[in-house]
C-alpha positions as CSV (number, residue, x, y, z in Angstrom):
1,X,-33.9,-17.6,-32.3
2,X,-33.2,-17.3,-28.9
3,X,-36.6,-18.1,-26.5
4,X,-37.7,-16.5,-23.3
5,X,-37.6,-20.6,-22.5
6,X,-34.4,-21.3,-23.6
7,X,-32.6,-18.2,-21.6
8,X,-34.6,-19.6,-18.3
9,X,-33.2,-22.6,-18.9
10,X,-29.8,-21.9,-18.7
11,X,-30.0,-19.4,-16.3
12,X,-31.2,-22.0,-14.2
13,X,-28.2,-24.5,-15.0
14,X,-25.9,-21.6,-13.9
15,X,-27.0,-21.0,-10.9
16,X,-25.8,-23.9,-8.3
17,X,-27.3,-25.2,-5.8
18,X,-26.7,-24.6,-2.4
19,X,-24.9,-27.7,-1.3
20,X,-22.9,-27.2,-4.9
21,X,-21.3,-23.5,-3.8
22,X,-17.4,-23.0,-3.0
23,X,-18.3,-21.3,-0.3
24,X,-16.7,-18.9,1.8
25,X,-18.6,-16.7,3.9
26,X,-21.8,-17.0,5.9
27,X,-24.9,-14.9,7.0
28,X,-28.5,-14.9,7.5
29,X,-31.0,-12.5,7.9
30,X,-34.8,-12.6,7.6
31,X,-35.3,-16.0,6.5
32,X,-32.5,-15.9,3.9
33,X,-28.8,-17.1,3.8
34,X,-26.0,-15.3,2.3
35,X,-23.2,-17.3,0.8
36,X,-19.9,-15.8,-0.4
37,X,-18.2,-17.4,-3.3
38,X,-14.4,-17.5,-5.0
39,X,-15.3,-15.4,-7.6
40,X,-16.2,-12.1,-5.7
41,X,-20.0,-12.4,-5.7
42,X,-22.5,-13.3,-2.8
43,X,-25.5,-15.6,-3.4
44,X,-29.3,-15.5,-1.5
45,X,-30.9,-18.4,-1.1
46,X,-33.8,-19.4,1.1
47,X,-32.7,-20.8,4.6
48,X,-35.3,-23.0,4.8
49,X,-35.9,-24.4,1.2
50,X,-32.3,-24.1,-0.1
51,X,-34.2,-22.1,-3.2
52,X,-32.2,-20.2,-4.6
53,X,-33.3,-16.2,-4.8
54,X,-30.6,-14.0,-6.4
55,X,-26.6,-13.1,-6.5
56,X,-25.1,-10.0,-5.9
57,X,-22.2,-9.3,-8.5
58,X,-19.2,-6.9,-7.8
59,X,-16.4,-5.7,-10.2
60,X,-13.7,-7.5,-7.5
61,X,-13.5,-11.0,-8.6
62,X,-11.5,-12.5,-5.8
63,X,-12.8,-14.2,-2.5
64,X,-15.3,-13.0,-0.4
65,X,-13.4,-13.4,3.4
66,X,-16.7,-12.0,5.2
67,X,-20.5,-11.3,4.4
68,X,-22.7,-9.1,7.0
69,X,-26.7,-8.5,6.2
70,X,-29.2,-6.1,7.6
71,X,-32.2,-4.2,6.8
72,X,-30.3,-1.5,5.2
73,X,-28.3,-3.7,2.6
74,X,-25.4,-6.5,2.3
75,X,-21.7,-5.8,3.0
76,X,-18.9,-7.9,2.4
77,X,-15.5,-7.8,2.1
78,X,-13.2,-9.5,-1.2
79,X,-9.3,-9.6,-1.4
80,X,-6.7,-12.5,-2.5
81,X,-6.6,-13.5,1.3
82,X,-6.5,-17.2,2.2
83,X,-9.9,-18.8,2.8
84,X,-8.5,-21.0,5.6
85,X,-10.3,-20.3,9.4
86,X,-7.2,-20.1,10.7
87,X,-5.8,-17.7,8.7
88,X,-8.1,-14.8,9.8
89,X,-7.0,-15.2,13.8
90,X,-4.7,-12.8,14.9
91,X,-3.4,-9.6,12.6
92,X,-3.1,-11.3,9.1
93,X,-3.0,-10.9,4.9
94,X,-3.2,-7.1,3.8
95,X,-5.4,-4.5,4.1
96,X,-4.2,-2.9,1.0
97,X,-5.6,-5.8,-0.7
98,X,-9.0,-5.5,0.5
99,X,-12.2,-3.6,-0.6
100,X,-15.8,-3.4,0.5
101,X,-18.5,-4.0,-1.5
102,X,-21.8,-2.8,0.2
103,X,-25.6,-3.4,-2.0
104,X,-27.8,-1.2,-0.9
105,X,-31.6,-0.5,-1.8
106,X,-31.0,3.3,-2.6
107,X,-27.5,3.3,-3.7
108,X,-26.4,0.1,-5.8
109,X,-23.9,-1.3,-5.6
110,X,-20.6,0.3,-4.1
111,X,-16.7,-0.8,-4.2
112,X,-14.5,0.7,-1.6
113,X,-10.7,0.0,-1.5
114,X,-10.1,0.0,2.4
115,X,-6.8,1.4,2.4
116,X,-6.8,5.1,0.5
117,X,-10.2,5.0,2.5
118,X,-8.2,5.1,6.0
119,X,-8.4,1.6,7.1
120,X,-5.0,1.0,8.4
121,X,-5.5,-3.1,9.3
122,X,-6.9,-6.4,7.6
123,X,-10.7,-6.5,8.3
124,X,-11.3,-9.6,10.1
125,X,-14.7,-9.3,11.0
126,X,-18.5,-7.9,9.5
127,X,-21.2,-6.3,11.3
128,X,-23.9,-3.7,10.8
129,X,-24.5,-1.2,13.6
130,X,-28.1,0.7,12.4
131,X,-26.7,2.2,9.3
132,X,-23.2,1.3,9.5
133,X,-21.1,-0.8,8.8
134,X,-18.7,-1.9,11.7
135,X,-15.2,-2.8,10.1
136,X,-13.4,-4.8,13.1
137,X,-9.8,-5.4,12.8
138,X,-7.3,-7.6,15.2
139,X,-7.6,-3.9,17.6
140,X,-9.4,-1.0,16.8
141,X,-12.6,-0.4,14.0
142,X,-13.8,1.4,11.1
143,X,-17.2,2.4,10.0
144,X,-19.2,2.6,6.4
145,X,-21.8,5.2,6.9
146,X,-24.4,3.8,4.3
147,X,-26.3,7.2,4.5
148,X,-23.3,9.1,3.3
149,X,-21.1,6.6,1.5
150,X,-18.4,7.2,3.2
151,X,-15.9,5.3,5.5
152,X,-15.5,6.9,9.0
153,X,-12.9,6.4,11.4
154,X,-13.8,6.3,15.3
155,X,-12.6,9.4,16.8
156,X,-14.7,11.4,13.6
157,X,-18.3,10.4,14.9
158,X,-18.1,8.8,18.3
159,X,-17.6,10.3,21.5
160,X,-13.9,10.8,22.0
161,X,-13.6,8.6,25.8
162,X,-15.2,5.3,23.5
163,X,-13.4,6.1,20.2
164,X,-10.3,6.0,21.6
165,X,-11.3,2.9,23.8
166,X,-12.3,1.5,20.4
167,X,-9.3,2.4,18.6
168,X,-7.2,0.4,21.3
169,X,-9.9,-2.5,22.1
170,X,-10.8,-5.9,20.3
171,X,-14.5,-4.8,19.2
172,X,-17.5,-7.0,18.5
173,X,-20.8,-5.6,17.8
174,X,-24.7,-7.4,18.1
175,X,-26.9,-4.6,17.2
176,X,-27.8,-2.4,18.9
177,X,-24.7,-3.2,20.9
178,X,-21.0,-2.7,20.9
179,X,-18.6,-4.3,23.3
180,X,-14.7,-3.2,23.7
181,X,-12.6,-5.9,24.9
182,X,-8.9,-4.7,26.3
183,X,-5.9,-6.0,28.6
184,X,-5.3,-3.9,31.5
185,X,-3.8,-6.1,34.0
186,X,-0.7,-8.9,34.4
187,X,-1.8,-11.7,36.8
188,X,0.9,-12.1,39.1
189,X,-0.4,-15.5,40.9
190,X,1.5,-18.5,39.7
191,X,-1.2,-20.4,41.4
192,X,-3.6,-18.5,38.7
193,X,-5.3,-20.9,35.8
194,X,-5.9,-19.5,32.3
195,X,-4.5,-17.1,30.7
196,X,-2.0,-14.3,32.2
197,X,-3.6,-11.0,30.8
198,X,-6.8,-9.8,32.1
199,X,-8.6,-7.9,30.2
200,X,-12.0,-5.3,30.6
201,X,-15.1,-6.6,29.2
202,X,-17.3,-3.0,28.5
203,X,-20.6,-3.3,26.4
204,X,-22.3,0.1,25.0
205,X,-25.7,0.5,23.5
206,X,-26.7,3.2,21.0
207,X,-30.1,4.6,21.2
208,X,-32.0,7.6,20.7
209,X,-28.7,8.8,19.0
210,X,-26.5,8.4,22.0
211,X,-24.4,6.0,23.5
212,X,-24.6,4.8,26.9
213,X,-22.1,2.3,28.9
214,X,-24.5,-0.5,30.1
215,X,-22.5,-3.2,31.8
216,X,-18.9,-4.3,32.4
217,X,-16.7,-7.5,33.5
218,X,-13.1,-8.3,34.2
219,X,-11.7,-11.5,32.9
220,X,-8.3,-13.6,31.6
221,X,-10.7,-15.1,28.9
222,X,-9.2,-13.0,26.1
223,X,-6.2,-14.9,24.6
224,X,-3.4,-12.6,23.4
225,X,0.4,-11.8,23.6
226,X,2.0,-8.2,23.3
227,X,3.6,-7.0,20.2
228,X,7.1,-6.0,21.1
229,X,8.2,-5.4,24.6
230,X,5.5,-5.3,27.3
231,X,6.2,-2.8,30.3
232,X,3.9,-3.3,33.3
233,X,3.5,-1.4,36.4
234,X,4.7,-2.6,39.7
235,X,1.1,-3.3,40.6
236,X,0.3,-4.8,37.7
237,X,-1.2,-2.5,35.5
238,X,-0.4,-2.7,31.4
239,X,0.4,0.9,29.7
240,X,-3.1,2.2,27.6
241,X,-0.4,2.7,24.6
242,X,0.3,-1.2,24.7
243,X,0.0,-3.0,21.8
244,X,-1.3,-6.6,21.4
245,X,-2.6,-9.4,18.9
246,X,-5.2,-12.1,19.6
247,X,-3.9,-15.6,19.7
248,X,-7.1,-17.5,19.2
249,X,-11.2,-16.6,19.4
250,X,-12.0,-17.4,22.8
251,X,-15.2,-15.8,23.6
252,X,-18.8,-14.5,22.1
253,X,-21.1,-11.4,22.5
254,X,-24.4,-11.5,21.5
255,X,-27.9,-9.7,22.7
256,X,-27.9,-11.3,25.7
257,X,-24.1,-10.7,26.9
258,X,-20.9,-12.3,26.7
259,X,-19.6,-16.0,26.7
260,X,-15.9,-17.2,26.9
261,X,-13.4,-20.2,27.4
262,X,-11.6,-18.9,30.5
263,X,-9.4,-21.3,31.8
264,X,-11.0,-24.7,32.4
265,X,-14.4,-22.7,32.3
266,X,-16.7,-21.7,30.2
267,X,-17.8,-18.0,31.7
268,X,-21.5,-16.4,31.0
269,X,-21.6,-13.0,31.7
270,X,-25.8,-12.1,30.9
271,X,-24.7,-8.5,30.4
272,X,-28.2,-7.3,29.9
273,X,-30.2,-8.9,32.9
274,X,-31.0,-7.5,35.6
275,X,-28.8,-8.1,38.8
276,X,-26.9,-10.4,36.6
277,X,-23.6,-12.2,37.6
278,X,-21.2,-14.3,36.0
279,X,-21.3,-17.7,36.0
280,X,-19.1,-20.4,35.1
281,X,-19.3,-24.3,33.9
282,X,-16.4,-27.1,33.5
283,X,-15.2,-27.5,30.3
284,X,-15.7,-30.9,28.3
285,X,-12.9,-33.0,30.0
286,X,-10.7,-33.4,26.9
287,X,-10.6,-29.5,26.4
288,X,-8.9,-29.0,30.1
289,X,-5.9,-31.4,29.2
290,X,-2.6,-30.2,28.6
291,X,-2.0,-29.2,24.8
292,X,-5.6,-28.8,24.5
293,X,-6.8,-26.9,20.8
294,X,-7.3,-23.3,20.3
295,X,-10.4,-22.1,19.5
296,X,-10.7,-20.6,16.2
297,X,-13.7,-19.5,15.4
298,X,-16.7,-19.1,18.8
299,X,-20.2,-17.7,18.6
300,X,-23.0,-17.5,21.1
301,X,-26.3,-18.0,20.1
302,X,-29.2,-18.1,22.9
303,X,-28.4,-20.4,25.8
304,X,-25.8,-22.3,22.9
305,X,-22.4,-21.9,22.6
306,X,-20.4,-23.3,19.7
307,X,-16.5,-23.2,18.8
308,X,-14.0,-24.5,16.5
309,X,-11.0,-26.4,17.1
310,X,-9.6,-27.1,13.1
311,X,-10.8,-30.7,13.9
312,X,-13.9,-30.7,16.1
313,X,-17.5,-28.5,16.4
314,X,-18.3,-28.1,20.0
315,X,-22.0,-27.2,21.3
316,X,-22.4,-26.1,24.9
317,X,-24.6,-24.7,27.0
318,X,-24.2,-21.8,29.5
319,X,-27.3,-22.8,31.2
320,X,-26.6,-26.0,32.0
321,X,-23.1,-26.9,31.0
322,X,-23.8,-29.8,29.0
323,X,-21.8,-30.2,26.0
324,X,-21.5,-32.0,22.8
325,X,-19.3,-32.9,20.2
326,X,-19.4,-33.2,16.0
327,X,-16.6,-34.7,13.9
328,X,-16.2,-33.9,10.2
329,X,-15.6,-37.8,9.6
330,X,-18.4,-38.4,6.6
331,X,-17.2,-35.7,4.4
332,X,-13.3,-35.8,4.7
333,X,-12.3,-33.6,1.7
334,X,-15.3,-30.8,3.0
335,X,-12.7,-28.2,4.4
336,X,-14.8,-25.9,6.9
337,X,-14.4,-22.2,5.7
338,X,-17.0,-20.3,7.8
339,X,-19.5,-21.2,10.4
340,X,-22.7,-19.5,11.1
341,X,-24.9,-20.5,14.5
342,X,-28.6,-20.0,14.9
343,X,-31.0,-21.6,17.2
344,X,-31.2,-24.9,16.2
345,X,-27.7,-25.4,14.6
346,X,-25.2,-24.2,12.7
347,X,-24.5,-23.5,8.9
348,X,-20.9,-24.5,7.5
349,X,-19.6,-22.7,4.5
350,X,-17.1,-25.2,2.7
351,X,-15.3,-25.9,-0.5
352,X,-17.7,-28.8,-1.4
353,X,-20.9,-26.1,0.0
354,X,-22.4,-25.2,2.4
355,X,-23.6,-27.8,4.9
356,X,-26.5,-27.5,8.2
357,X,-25.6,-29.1,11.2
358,X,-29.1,-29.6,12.6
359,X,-30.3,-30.2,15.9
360,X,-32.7,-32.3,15.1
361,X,-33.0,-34.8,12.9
362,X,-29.5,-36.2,11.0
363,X,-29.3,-37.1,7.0
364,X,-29.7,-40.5,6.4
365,X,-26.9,-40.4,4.2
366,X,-24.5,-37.9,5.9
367,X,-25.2,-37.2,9.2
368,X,-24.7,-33.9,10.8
369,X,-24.2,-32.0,7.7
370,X,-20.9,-34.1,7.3
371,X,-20.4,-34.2,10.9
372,X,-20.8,-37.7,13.5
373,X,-22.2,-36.3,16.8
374,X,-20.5,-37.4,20.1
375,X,-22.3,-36.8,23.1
376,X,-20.1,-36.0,25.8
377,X,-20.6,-36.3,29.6
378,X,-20.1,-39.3,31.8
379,X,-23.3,-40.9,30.8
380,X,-22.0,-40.8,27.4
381,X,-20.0,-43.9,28.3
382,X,-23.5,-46.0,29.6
383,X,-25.1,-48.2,27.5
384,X,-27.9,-50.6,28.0
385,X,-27.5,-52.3,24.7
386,X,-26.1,-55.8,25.9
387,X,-24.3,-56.6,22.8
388,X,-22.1,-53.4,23.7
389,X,-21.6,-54.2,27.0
390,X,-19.9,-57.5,25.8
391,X,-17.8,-55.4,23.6
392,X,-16.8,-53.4,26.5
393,X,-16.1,-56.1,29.0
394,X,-13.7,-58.3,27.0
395,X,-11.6,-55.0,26.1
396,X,-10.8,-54.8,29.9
397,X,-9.1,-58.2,29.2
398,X,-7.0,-56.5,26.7
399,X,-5.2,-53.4,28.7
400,X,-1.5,-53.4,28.5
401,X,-1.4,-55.5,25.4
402,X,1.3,-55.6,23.2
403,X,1.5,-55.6,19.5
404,X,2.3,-59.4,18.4
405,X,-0.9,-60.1,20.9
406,X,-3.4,-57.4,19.8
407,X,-1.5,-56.8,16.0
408,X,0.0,-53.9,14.5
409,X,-3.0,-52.0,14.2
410,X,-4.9,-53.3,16.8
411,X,-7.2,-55.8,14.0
412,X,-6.7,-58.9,16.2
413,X,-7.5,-57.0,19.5
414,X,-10.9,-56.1,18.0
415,X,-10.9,-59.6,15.8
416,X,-10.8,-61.3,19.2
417,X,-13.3,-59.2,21.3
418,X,-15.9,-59.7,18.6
419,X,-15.4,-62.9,18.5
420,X,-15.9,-63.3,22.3
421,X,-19.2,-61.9,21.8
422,X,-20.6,-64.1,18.8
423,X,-19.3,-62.6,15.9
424,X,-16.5,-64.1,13.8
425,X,-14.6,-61.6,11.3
426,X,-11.1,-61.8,10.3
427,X,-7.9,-60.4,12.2
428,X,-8.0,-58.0,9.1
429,X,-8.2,-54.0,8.8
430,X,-10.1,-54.4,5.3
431,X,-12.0,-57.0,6.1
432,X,-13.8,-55.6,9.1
433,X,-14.3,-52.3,7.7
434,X,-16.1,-54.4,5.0
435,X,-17.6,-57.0,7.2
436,X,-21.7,-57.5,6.5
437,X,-22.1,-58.1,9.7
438,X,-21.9,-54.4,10.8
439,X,-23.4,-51.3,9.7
440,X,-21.9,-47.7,8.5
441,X,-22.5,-45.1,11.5
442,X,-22.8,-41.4,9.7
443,X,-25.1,-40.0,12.6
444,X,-23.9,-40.4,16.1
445,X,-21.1,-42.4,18.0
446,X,-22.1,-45.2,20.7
447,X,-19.7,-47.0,23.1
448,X,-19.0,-50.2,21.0
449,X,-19.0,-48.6,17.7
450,X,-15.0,-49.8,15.7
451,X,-13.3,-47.0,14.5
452,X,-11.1,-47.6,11.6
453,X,-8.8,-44.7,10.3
454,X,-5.3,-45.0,8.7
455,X,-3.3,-45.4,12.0
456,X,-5.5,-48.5,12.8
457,X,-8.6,-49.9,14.7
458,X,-9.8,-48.4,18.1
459,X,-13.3,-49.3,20.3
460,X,-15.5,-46.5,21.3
461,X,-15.8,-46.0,24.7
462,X,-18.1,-42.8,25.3
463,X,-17.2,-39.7,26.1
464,X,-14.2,-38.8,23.6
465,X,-12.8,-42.3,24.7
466,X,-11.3,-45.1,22.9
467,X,-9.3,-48.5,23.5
468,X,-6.6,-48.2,21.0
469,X,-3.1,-49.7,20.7
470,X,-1.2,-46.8,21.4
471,X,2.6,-46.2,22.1
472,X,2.7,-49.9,21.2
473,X,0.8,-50.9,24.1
474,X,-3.4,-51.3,24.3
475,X,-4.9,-48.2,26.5
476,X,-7.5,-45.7,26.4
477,X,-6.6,-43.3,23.4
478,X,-9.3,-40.4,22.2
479,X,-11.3,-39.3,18.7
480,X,-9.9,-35.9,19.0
481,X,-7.0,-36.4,17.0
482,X,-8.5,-38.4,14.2
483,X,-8.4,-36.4,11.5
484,X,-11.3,-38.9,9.9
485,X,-12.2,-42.2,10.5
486,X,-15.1,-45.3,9.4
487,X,-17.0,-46.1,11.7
488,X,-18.7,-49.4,12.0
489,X,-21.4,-50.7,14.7
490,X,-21.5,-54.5,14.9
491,X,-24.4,-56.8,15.5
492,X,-24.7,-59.5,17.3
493,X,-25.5,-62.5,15.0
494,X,-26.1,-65.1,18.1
495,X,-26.5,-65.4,22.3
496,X,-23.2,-65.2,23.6
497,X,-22.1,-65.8,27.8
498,X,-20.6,-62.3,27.7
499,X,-24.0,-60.6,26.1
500,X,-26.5,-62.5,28.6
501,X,-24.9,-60.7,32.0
502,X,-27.1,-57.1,31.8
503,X,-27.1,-54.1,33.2
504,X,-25.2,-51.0,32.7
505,X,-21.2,-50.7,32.1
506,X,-18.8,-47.8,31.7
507,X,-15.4,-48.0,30.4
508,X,-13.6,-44.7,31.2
509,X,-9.7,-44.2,31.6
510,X,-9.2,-45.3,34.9
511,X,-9.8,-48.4,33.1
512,X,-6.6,-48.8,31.7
């Protein structure tokens, strides 16, 4: 005989735990986080406790690409698609293969394949809009009506002027808004930074059943190419009937307007204040270099604006300008899938679960949700730790090295400047990743701090920086395009000349 005990039990053992789901897809709403799975279904747990709450089955047992969560029920979308973040930039996988799955309180559940239903493109992203669902594609969107059950296309319920600027616009929605984002002019200026095409920035807002045009902006922030051949007007001026797809995800809209990677800049439009203005704010340096990485995924949250590169997390603010860094390095087989931001961090869907990269205080045992913060900024390369400061003087002694002087992999370089400095460990990758004398960083990098991946050993400088042998000479190098790394912070075991001199020292790369 079965007992009510027994079936408890091993409901319990199948349900995993947060940090335990192949996660896909991310959203949270009222306290609750929705997690979409391989297998088709979407999971509630509680955002605060990780308890979980309850899973929401559908008939489609393939990969949930998107999740979206409002009063009125949970949407998301399942098909074979790819789960990679970079797959869903730009016009990609098949819309025939797609359905929608919507849960609603009055209805149940309900499975939608998007293609007999009039959805002519992949759905890339999820939104609700009062009682709709916003379907936005590469261009142009598509609504679930959850009062009628029905998918509606935009020239059947909006006013014709916006449906057919939504029909040939990049849309993004933050309820009760909707914002149309479209190229409608060539820059002609070589002298011009950023991008070529500049695009209209228009936000709407529905209320008291109509729509009203609240604000608008023009900008080269939107990053895409035309599709086929592009035929501009001698002033400029791109064809309405132009077709184009997005490159990479360069800017944010949320309840309090619009923010964007526009050249060297990060923009801030505050759509909804009054007398607002844009504003702009450098870049971290490393992100206006030549071949710098496309942003794949960006969301604004409050003053906060984070973005993904495939490799780094990057937190600024559109206040201040003040930025920060976080590195996947503690959990290198974690492969991102979906981030979520809210207003002290972000959530990150991946194969291994989801992770929180918190604001606040790191995990003893894996940092930032997986992640090693780097703050960026010039004081970033300061430090008042003396110890470090030795480090960082005798590496000025080794610029320009060569490889039988610093060795192959840079091991006698740091060998040597450790030594300088009081502590002995051998000219030996290995055996100064192993060395007692230093302790594993998980939560933050420092200027000092040895960096050990499978290319070889670099120094920490601050601000992105390292002393590396690179191009077989010893120069500044950077942690951008370190896939992983260990990271070791060594102590000083003893006084040493070099640690006894004080105050502050920066090492930048006019250094080397």
């Amino acid at each position: 005989m079965v007992t009510s005990a027994l079936v408890l039990s091993l409901l319990v053992q199948s349900q995993k735990a947060l940090k335990e789901v192949d996660a896909t897809a991310l959203d949270v709403f009222g306290g609750r986080i929705y997690v979409g799975t391989t297998t088709g279904s979407v999971i509630q747990f509680d955002a605060r406790t990780a308890a979980y709450q309850e899973q929401f089955e559908s008939t489609r047992k393939e990969t949930v690409g998107l999740v979206a969560v409002s009063s009125y029920g949970v949407a998301w979308i399942v098909g074979p698609g790819s789960t990679s973040i970079r797959s869903r930039v730009g016009e990609t996988g098949k819309v025939s293969e797609q359905a929608l799955i919507v849960r609603t309180p009055e209805n149940g559940t309900i499975t939608i394949d998007l293609r007999p239903a009039g959805v002519n493109a992949p759905v890339q992203k999820l939104a609700w809009l009062g009682p709709r669902v916003v379907l936005m594609q590469d261009f142009g969107a598509a609504f679930y009506n959850a009062r009628t059950n029905a998918v509606e296309l935009p020239q059947s319920f909006l006013p014709s002027a916006l449906a057919r600027e939504v029909i040939q616009s990049r849309v993004e929605v933050s309820d009760p808004y909707l914002l149309t984002v479209k190229p409608v002019a060539l820059r002609r200026d070589p002298r011009a930074t950023g991008l070529p095409y500049v695009s209209m920035f228009t936000a709407y807002k529905f209320e008291n059943n109509r729509w009203s045009r609240r604000a608008g902006f023009a900008s080269n922030a939107f990053d895409v190419q035309p599709i086929g051949e592009l035929n501009v007007a001698a002033d400029g001026k791109i064809p309405s009937n132009a077709q184009f797809k997005s490159i990479s995800d360069t800017f944010g809209f949320d309840a309090s307007g619009v923010a964007a990677i526009e050249g060297e800049s990060l923009l801030d439009a505050p759509l909804f204040a009054e007398n607002w203005e844009t504003s702009r704010k450098p870049l971290p340096i490393w992100l206006t270099e030549e071949g710098r990485p496309d942003p794949l995924w960006l969301q604004t949250e409050g003053d906060d604006v984070w973005w993904w590169t495939g490799n780094v997390l990057v937190k600024q603010s559109r206040s201040t300008g003040l930025a920060q860094a976080f590195l996947p390095w503690n959990e290198p087989t974690a492969i991102p899938r979906a981030f979520l931001a809210d207003a002290t961090g972000v959530w990150v869907a991946t194969n291994k679960g989801v992770r929180r990269v918190d604001l606040g205080q790191p995990e003893v045992d894996n940092g930032y949700g997986g992640f090693v913060r780097v703050p960026l900024g010039p004081a970033s390369e300061r430090t008042d730790d003396k110890f470090a400061e030795g480090i960082l003087r005798e590496l000025y002694r080794w610029r320009f090295a060569t490889p039988d002087l610093a060795g192959d992999d840079g091991s006698r370089m740091v060998s040597e400047v450790l030594k300088a400095n009081g502590v002995l460990v051998p000219a030996d990758r290995a055996a100064i990743a192993a060395s007692p004398l230093a302790i594993g960083v998980r939560d933050e990098l420092r200027p000092g701090d040895v960096l050990i991946s499978s290319k070889g050993l670099a120094v920490y400088i601050g601000n992105g920086r390292t002393v590396e042998l690179k191009d077989g000479l010893v120069k500044n190098g950077d942690i951008w395009s370190k896939p992983s790394c260990t990271v070791r912070r060594f102590q000083k075991t003893r006084p040493s000349r070099a640690n006894s001199q004080g105050g502050m020292v920066a090492f930048g790369l006019r250094n080397f």
